[in-house]
N, C-alpha and C positions, 0 to 999 in steps of 0.2 A: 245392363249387366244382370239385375237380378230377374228381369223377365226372361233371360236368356237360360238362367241358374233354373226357373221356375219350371220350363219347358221342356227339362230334361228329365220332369220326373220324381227326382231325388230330391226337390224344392220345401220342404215344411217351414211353416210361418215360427216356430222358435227355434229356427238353424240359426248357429251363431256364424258373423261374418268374417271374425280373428278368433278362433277357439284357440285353447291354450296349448303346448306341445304334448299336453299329458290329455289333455282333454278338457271340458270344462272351459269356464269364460277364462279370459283371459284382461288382469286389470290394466290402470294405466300406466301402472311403473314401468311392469313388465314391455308392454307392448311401446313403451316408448323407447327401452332401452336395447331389445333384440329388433324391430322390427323396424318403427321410426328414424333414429338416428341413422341405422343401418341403410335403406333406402337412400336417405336423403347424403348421406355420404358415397355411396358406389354411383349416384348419378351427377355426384357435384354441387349441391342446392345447400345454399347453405340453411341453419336450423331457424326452422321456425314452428309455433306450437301447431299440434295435430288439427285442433279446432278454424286455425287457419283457412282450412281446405273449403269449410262450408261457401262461403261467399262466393269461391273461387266457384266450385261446382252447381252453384245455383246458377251462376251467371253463364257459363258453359253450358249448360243444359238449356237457359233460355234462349241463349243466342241459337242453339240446334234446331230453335223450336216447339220443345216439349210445353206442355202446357202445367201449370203452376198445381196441378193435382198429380200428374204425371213426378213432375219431380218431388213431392212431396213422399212418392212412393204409395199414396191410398189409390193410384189404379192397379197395385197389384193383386189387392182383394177380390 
């Protein structure tokens, strides 16, 4: 995703990847309460915390194959 984000151009290394509605970061209340729950409700999942996710996508990414630098993200440098 972000090699793909990268290759369009428009890619700077301090782009935020949830910027806020107004602009600017966006913290964890917010993004738990408009963004988070919101997903995990229109698809049915029931809640679990954000940080969740890690595990899950390390181990998806290693099953694809990428290598442990790769998902780390420092092959985007």
């Amino acid at each position: 995703m972000f090699l793909a984000r990268k290759k369009t151009g428009s890619y700077r290394p301090d782009d935020l990847i949830f910027p806020a509605r107004r602009g600017g970061a966006i913290d964890d209340k917010t993004f738990n309460k408009y963004a988070w729950k919101t997903i995990l409700n229109q698809v049915g999942v029931p809640y679990r915390m954000p940080r969740s996710l890690r595990h899950s996508f390390v181990s998806n990414a290693a099953h694809q194959g990428l290598t442990p630098s790769e998902i780390s993200g420092s092959a985007l440098d």
